[in-house]
MARVOKE-335066 format. One line per field, with one value per atom (N, C-alpha, C, O): chain; atom name; z negated, x negated, y. Coordinates in Angstrom, 2 decimals, padded with zeros to 5 digits. Layout:
chaine = c(A; ...);
atome = c(CA; ...);
w = c(Z; ...);
u = c(X; ...);
v = c(Y; ...);
# end
This chain:
chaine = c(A; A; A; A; A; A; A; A; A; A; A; A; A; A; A; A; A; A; A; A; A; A; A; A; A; A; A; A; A; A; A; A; A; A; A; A; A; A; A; A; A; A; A; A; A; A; A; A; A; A; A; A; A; A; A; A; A; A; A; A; A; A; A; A; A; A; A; A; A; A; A; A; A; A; A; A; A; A; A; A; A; A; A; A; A; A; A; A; A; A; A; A; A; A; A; A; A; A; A; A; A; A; A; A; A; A; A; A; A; A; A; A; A; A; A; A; A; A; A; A; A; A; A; A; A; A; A; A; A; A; A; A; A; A; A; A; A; A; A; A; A; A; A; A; A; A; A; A; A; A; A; A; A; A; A; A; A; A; A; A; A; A; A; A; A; A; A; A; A; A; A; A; A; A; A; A; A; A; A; A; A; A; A; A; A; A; A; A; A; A; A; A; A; A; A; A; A; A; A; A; A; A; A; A; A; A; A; A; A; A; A; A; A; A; A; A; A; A; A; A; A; A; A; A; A; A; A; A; A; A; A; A; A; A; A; A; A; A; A; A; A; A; A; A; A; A; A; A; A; A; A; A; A; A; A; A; A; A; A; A; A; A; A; A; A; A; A; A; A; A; A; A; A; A; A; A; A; A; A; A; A; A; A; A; A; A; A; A; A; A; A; A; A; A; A; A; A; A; A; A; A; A; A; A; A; A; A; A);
atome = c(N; CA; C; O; N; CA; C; O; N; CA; C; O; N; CA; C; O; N; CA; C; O; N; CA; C; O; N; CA; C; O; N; CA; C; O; N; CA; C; O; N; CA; C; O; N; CA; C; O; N; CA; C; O; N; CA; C; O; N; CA; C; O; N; CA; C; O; N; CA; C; O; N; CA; C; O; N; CA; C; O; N; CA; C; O; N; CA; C; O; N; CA; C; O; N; CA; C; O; N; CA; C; O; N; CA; C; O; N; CA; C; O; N; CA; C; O; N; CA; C; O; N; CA; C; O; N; CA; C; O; N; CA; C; O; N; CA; C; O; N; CA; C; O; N; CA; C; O; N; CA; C; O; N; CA; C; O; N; CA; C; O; N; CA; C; O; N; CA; C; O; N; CA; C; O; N; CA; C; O; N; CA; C; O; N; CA; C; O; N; CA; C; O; N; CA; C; O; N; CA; C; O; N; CA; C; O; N; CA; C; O; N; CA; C; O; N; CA; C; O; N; CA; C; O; N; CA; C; O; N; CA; C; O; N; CA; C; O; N; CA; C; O; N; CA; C; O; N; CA; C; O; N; CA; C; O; N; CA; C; O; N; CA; C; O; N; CA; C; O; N; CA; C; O; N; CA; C; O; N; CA; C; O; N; CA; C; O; N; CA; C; O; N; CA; C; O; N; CA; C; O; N; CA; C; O; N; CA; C; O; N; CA; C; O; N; CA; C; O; N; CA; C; O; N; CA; C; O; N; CA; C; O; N; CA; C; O; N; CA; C; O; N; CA; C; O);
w = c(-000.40; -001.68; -002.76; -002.51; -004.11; -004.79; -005.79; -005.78; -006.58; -007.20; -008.41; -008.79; -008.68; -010.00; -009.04; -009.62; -007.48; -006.74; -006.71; -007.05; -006.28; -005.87; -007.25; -006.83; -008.49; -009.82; -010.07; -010.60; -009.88; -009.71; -008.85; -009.43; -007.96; -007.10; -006.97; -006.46; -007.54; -007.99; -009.04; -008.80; -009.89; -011.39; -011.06; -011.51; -010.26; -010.12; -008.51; -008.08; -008.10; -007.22; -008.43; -008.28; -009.52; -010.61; -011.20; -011.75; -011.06; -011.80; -013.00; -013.15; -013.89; -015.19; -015.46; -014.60; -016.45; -016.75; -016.34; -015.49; -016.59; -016.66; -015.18; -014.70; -014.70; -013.35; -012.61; -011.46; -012.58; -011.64; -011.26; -010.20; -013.04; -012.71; -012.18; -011.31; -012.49; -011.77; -010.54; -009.95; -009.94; -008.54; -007.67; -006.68; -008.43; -007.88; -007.20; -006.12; -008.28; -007.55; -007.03; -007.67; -005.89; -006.08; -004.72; -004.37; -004.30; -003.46; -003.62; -002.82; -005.21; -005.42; -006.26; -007.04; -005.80; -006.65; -005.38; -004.61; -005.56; -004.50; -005.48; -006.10; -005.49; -006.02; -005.12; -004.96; -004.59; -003.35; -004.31; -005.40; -004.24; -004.67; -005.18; -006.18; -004.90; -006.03; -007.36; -008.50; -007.07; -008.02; -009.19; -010.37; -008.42; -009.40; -010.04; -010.92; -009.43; -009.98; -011.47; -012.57; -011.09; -012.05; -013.43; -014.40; -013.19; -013.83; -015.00; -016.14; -014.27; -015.04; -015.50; -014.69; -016.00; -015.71; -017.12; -017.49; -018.20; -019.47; -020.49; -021.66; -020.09; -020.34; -020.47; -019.59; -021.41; -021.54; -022.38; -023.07; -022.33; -022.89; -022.24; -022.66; -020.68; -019.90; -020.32; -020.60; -020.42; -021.26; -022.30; -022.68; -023.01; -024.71; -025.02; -026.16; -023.93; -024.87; -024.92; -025.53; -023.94; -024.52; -025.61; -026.02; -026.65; -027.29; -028.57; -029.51; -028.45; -029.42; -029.34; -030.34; -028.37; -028.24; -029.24; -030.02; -028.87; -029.80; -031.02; -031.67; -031.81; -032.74; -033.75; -034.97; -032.95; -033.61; -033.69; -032.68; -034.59; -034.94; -033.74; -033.12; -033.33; -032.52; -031.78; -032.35; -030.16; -029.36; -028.73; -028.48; -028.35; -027.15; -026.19; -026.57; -025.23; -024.20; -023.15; -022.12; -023.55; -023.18; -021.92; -022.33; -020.38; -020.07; -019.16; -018.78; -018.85; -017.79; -017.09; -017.61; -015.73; -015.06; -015.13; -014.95; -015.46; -015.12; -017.02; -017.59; -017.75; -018.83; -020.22; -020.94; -020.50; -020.32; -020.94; -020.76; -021.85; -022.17; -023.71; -024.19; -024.55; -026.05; -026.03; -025.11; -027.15; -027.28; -028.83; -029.61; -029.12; -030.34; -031.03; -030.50; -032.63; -032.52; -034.01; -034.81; -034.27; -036.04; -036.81; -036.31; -037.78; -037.78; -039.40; -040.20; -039.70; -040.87; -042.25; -042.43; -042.71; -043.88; -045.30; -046.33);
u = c(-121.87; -121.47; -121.67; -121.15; -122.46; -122.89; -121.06; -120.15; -121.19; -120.05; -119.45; -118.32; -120.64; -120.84; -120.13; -119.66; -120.25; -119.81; -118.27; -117.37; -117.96; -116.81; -116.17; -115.04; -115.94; -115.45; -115.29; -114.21; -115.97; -116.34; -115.39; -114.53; -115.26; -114.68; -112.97; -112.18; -112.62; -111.79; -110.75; -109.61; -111.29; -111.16; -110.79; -109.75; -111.77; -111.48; -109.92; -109.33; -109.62; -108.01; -107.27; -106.21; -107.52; -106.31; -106.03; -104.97; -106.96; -106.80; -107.59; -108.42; -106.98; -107.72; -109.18; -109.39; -110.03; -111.31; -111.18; -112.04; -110.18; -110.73; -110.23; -110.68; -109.32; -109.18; -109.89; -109.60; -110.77; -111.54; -112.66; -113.26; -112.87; -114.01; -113.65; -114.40; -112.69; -112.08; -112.23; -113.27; -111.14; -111.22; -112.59; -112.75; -113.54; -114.80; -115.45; -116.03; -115.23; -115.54; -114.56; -114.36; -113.75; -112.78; -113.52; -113.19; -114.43; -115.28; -115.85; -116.32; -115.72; -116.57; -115.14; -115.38; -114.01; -113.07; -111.98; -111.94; -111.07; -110.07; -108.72; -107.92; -108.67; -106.73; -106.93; -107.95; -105.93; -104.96; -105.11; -104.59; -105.65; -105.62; -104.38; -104.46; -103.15; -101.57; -102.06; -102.42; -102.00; -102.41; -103.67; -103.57; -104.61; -105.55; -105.43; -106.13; -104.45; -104.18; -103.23; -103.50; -102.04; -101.80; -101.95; -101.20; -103.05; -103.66; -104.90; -105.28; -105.21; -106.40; -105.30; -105.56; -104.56; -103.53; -103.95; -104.34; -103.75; -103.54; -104.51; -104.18; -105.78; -106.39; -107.91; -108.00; -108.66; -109.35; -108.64; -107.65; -109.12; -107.68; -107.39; -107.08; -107.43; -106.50; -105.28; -104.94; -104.58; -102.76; -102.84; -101.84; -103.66; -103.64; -104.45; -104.32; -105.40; -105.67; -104.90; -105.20; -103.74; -102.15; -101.83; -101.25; -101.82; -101.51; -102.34; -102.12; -103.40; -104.41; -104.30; -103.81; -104.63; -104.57; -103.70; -103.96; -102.55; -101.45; -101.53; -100.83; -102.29; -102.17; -103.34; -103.26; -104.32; -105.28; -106.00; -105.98; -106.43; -106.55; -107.58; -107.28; -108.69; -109.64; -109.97; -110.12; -110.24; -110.85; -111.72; -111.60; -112.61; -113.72; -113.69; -112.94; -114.14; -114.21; -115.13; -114.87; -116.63; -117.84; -118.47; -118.87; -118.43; -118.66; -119.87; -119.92; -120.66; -121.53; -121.97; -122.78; -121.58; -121.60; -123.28; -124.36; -123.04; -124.41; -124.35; -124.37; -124.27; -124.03; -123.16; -123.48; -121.92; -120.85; -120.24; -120.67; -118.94; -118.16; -118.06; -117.63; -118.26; -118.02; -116.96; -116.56; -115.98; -114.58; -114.91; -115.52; -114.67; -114.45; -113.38; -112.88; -112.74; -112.09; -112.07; -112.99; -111.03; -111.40; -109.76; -108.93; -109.41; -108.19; -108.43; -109.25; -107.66; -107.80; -106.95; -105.80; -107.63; -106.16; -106.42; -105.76);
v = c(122.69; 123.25; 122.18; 121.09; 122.33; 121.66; 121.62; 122.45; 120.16; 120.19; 121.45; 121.75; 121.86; 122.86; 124.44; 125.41; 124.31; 125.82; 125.28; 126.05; 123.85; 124.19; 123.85; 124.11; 123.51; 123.52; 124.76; 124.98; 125.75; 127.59; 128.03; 128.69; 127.95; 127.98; 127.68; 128.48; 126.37; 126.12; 126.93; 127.33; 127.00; 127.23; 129.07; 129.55; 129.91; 131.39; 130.86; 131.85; 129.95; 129.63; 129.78; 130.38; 129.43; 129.19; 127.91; 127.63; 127.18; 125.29; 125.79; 126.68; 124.81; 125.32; 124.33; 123.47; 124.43; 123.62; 122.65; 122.39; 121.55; 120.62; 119.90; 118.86; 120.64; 120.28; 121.03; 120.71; 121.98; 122.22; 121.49; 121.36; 120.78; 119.73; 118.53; 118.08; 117.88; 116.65; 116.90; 116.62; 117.49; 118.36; 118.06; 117.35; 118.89; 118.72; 117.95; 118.07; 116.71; 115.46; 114.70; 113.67; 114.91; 114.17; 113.06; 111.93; 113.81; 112.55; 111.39; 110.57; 111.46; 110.41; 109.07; 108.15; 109.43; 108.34; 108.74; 109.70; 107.40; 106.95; 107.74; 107.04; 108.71; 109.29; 110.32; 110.99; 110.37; 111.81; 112.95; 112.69; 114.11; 115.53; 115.34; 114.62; 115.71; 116.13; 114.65; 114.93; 113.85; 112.89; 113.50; 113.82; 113.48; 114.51; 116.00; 116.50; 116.49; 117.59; 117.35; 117.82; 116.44; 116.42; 115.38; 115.30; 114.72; 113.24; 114.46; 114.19; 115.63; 116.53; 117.49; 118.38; 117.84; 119.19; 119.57; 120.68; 117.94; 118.03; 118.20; 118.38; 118.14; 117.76; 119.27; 120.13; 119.23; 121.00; 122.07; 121.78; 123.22; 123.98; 124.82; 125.94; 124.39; 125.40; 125.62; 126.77; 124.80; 124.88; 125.26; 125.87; 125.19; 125.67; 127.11; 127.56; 127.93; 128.65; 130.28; 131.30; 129.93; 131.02; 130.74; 131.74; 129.74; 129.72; 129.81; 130.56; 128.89; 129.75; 131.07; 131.60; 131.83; 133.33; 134.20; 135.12; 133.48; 134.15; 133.95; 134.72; 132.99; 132.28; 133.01; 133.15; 133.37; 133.97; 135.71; 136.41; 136.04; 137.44; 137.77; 138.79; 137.11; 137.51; 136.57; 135.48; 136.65; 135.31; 135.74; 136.94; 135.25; 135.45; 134.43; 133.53; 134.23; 133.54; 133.74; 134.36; 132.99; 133.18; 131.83; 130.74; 132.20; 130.94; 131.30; 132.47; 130.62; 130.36; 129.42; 128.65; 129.21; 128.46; 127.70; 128.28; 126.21; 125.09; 124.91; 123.82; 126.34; 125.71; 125.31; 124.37; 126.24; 125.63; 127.13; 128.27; 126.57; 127.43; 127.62; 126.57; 128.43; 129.31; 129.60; 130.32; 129.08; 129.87; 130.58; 129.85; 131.45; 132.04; 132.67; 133.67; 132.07; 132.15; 133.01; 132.85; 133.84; 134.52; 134.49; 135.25; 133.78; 133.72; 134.54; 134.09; 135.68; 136.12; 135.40; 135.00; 135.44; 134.44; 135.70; 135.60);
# end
């Protein structure tokens, strides 16, 4: 499994962006998984985009795997 399947892979378990990519590689650096899980937790806007969401009139959320992710956002004023 190439790092880009299991980040994919990851990420549809329920870790958000930026820990699915950490995650990914976790072969290639010396920290214990719970350590990496929560060293990436903060980090992307897995935690934040409930709250954008709420925050804004319209969102999109456009991703494709190898090339990345579009957030769109329309806030009416």
């Amino acid at each position: 499994m190439t790092h880009a399947e299991k980040a994919a892979a990851l990420f549809r378990e329920g870790y958000n962006c930026a820990q699915s990519v950490f995650l990914a590689f976790e072969d290639m650096y010396e920290i214990d998984h719970k350590t990496a899980v929560r060293l990436s937790s903060g980090f992307g806007a897995g935690m934040g985009l409930p709250n954008m969401k709420k925050y804004t009139d319209e969102m999109e959320v456009e991703t494709h795997l190898g090339v990345g992710t579009k957030i769109t956002m329309v806030v009416n004023i």
